[in-house]
C-alpha positions as CSV (number, residue, x, y, z in Angstrom):
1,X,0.0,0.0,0.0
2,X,3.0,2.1,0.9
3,X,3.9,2.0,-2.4
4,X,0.9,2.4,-4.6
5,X,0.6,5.4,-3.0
6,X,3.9,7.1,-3.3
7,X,3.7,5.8,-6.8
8,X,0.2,7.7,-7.0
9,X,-0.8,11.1,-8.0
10,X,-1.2,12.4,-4.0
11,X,1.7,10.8,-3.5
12,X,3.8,12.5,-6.3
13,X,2.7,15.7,-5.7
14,X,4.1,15.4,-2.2
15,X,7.3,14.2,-3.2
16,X,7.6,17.3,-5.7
17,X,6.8,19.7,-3.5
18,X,9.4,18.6,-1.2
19,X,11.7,19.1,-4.0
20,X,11.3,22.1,-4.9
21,X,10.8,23.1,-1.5
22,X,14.7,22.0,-1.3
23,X,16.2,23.4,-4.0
24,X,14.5,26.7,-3.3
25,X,16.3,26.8,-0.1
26,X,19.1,25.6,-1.2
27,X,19.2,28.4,-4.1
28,X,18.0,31.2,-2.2
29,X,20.6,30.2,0.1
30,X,23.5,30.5,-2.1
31,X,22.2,33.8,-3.6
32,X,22.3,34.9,-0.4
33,X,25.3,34.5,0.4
34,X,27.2,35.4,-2.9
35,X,26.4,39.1,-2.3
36,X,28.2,38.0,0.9
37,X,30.7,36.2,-1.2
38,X,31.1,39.6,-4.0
39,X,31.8,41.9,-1.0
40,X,35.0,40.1,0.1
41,X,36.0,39.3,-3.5
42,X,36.0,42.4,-4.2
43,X,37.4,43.9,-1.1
44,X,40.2,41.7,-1.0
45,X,41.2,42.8,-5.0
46,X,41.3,46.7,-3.5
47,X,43.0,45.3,0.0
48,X,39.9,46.0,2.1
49,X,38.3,43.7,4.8
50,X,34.8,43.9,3.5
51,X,32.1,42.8,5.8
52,X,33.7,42.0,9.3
53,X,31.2,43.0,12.2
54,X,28.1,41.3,12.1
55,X,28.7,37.4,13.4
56,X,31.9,36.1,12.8
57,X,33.8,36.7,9.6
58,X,30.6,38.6,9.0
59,X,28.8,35.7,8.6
60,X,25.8,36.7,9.8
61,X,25.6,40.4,6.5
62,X,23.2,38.8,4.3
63,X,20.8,37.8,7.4
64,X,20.9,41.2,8.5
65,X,21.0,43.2,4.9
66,X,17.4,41.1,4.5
67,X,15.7,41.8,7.8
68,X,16.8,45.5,7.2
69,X,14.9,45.6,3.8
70,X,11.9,43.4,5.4
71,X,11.3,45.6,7.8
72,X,11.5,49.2,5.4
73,X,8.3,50.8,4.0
74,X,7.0,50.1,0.4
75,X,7.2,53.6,-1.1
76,X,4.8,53.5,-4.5
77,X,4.8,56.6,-6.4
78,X,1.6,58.4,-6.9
79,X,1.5,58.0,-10.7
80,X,2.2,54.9,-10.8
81,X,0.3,51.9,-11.9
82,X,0.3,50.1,-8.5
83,X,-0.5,46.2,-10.2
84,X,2.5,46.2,-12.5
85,X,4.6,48.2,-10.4
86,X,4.2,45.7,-7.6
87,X,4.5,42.6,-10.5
88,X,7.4,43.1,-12.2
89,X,9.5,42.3,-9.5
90,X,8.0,39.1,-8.5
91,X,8.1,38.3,-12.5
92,X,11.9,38.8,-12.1
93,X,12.3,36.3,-8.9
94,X,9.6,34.3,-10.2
95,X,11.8,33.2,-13.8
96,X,15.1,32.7,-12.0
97,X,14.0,30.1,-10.5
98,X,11.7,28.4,-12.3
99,X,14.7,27.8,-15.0
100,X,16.2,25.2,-12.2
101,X,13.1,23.1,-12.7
102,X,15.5,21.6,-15.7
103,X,19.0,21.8,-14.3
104,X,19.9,18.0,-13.4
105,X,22.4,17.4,-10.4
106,X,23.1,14.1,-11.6
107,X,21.7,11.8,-15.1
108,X,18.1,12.4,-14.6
109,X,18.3,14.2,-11.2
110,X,16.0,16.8,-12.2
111,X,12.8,18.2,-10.6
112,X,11.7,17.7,-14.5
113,X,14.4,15.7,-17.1
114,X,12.3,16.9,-20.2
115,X,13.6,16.8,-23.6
116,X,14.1,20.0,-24.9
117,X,15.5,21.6,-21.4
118,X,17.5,23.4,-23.5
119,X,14.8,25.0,-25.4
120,X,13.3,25.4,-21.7
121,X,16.0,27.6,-20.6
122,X,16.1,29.4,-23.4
123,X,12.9,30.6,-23.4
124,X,12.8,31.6,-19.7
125,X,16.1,33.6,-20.5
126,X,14.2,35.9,-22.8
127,X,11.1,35.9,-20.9
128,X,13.3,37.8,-18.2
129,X,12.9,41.4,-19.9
130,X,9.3,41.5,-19.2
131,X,10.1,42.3,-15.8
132,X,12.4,44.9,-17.0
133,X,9.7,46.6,-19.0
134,X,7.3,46.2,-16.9
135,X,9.0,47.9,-14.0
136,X,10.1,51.1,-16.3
137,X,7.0,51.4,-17.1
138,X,4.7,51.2,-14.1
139,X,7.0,53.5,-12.0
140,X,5.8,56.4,-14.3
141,X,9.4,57.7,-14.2
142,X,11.2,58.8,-17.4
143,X,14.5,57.8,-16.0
144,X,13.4,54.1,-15.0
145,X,11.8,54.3,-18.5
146,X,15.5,55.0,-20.0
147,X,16.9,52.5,-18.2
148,X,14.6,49.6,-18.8
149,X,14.7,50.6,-23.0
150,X,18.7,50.7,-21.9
151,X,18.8,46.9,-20.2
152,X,15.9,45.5,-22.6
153,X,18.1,46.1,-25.9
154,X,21.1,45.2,-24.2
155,X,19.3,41.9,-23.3
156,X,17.8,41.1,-27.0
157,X,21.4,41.6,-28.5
158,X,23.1,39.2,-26.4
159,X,20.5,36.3,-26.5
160,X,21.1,36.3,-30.6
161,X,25.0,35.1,-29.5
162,X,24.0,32.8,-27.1
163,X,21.4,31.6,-29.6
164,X,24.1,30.3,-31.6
165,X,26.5,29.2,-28.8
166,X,23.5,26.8,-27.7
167,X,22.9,25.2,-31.3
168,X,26.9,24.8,-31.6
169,X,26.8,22.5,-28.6
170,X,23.5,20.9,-29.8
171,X,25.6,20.0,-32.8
172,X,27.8,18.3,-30.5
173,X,26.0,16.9,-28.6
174,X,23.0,15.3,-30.4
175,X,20.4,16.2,-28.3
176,X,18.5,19.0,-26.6
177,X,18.2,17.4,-22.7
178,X,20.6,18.3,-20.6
179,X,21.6,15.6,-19.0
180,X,22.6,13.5,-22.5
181,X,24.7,17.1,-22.9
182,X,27.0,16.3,-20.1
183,X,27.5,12.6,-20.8
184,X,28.1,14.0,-24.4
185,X,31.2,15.3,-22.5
186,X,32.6,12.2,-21.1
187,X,35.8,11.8,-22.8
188,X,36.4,15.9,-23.5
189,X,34.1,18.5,-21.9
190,X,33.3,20.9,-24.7
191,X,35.1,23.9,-23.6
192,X,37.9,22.7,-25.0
193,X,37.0,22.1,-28.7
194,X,34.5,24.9,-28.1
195,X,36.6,27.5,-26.3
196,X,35.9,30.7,-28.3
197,X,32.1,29.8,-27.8
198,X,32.6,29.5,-24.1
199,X,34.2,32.3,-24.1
200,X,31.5,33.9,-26.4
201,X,28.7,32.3,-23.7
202,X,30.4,33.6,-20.3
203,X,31.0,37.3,-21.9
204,X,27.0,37.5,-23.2
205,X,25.9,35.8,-20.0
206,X,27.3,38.9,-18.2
207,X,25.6,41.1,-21.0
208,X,22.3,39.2,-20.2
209,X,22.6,39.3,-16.5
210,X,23.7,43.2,-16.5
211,X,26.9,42.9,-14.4
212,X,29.9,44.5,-14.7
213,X,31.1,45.8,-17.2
214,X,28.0,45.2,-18.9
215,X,25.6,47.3,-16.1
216,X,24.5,50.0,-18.3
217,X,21.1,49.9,-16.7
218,X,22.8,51.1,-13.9
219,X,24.8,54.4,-15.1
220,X,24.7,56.3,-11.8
221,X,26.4,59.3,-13.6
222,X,23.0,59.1,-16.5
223,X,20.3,57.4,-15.4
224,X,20.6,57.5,-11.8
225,X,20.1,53.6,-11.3
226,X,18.6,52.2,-13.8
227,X,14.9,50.5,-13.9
228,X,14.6,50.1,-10.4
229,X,15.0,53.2,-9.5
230,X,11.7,53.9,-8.1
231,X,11.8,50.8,-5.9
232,X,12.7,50.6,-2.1
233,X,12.2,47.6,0.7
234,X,11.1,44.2,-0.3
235,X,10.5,44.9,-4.4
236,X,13.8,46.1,-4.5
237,X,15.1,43.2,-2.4
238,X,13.1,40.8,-5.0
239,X,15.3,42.5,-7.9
240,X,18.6,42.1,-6.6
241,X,17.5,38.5,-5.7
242,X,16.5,38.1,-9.2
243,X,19.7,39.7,-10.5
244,X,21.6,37.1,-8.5
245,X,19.6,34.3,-9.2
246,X,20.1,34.6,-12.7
247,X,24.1,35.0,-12.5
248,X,24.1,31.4,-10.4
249,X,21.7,30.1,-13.5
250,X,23.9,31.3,-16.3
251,X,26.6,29.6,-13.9
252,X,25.3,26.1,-13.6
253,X,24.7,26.7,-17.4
254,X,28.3,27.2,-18.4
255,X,29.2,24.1,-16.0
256,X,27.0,21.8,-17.7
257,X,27.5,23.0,-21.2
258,X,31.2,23.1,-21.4
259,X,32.3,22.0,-18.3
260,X,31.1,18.8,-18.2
261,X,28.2,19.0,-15.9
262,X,28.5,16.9,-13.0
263,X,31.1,14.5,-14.3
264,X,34.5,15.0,-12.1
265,X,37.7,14.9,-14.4
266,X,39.6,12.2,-15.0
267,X,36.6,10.1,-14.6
268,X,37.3,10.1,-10.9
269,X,34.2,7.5,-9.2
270,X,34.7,6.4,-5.8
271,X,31.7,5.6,-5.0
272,X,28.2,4.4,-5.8
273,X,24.7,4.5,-5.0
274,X,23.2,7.3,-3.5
275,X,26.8,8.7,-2.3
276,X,27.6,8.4,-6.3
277,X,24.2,11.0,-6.8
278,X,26.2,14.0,-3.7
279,X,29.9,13.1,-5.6
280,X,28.6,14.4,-8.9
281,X,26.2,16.9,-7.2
282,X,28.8,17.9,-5.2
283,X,31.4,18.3,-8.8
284,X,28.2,20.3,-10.8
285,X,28.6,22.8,-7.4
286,X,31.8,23.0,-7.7
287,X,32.0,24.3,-11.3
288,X,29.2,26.7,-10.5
289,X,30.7,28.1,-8.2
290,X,34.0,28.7,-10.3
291,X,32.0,30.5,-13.2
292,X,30.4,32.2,-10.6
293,X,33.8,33.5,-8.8
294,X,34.9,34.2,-12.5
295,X,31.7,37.1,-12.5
296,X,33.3,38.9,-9.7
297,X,36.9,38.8,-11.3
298,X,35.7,40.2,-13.8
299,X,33.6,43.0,-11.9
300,X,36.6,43.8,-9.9
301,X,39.0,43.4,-13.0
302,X,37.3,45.7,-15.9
303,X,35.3,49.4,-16.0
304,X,31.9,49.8,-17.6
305,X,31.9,49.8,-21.1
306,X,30.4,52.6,-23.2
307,X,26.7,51.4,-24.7
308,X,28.1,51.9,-28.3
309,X,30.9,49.3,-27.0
310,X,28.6,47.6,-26.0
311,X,26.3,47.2,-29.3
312,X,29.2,46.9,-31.5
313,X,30.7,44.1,-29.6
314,X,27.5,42.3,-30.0
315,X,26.0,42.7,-33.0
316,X,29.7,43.1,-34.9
317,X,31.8,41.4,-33.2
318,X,29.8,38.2,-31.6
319,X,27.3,37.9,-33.8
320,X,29.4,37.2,-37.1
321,X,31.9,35.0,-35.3
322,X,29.5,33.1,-33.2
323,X,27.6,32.4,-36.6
324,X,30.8,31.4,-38.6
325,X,32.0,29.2,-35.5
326,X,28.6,27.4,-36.2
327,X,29.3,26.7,-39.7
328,X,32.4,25.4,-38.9
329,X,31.7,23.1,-36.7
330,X,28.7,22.1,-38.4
331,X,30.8,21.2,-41.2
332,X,34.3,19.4,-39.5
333,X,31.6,17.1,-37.8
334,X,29.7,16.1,-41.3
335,X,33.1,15.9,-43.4
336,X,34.9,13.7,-40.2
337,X,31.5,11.6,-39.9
338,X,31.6,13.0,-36.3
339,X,28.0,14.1,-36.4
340,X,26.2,12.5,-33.3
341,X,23.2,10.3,-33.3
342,X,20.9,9.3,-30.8
């Protein structure tokens, strides 16, 4: 009887919820504690302590930056229209973290190992500037309005790059589930024979995420701060959760598509079972959290670009050679018989 019913539908829905309970807690977790984790990158690159006072190590800075904003008022501005201005941020949250339904820890360890998981993430990617608009709009400013036409091109032009990147790894690959991806990379994880197009991926993922030196949205000296200007409290917190959400996402993107997922190198296995599942789990963390120590370098590293450096290296520059890359790979794998199938 025991089970028939976990086997059931009542049963299944339990067993879901429980997992996405998890990874929700999990995730929110680590977003949390990379703005914790930025601060002391970047303090320690211009040789300052960064957060050191509340808890140890100042441990306890992301606990207390959230109570802070829970407990500030929700300022709406008079003209604005209150519904959207109150929705856009929850549409922000809301799509960087429904993308992990697809992300699998493990071969299909996935709250849901669908086919096209690829095409999944893709779509949520661009479904991210709604928010954008949405808040520009509603806060009946004309500088959030700049800024969200600002971030929502920015956006558009990078996602035709990483367009491409995707369907050169798909050509690779064979297939659009993610978990066949990163056994594809068993005996050479992609970003070898792929490099320019990781590096192609990582540069528009900063683009698509806003960082720096991509954060045009966030000109102090132009726009003041961008989209979210008009924003203060919890919508504001529910932005620069999104915002972080999204850079561990494109993180645990670039692991699994040229990293090699969750396989460890060398084809190191010393276990099996369910300790196998937390050794891989524990390897697809790992790389994450490289890629995502790689977005701070590079914040601490480089100055803003201007927006016309910005638009010409992604419609001139990325564009073209993401698109020739694709052809050329497309054609060493037909002429060499490489070509997958599944």
């Amino acid at each position: 009887m025991t089970g028939e019913f976990w086997s059931g539908p009542v049963g299944y829905t339990i067993i879901l919820v429980v997992e996405i309970a998890v990874l929700l807690g999990v995730l929110l977790g680590i977003v949390a504690y990379y703005t914790y984790a930025e601060r002391k990158v970047l303090a320690f690159a211009q040789l300052r302590k960064g957060p050191n006072v509340v808890g140890p190590f100042g441990l306890l800075q992301p606990i207390a930056d959230g109570l802070k904003m829970f407990v500030k008022e929700t300022v709406i501005p008079s003209g604005a229209n209150r519904f959207v201005f109150l929705a856009a941020p929850m549409v922000t949250l809301t799509l960087a973290l429904v993308a992990w339904a697809v992300i699998p820890f493990d071969y299909g360890v996935a709250i849901s190992n669908i086919n096209v998981g690829i095409l999944y993430l893709f779509a949520i990617s661009s479904l991210g500037v709604y928010g954008i608009i949405m808040a520009g709009w509603a806060s009946n400013s004309r500088y959030a309005f700049l800024g969200a036409l600002r971030s929502a091109a920015q956006m558009v032009s990078y996602e035709v790059s990483i367009g491409f990147v995707l369907v050169t790894v798909l050509l690779c690959a064979g297939s659009l589930n993610l978990s066949d991806i990163v056994v594809a990379q068993h005996r050479i994880w992609f970003v070898i024979p792929l490099l320019p197009m990781a590096v192609i991926f990582f540069i528009s993922s900063l683009a698509e995420t806003n960082r720096s030196p991509f954060d045009l949205v966030e000109g102090e000296s132009e726009i003041v701060a961008g989209y979210f200007v008009e924003y203060s409290s919890m919508t504001f917190l529910l932005f620069f959760m999104g915002e972080y959400a999204n850079m561990v996402l494109v993180s645990a993107m670039a692991a699994i598509l040229f990293l090699g997922g969750w396989l460890p190198p060398l084809g190191i296995e010393p276990f099996s079972g369910v300790l196998a599942h937390l050794w891989h789990g524990a390897w697809l963390l790992a790389k994450t959290f490289f890629v995502m120590f790689l977005i701070l370098w590079v914040r601490a590293s480089f100055p803003r670009f201007r927006y016309d450096q910005l638009m010409r290296l992604g419609w001139k520059v990325f564009l073209p050679f993401s698109l020739f890359w694709l052809v050329l790979v497309a054609g060493v794998l037909t002429a060499f018989g490489w070509v997958p199938v599944r």
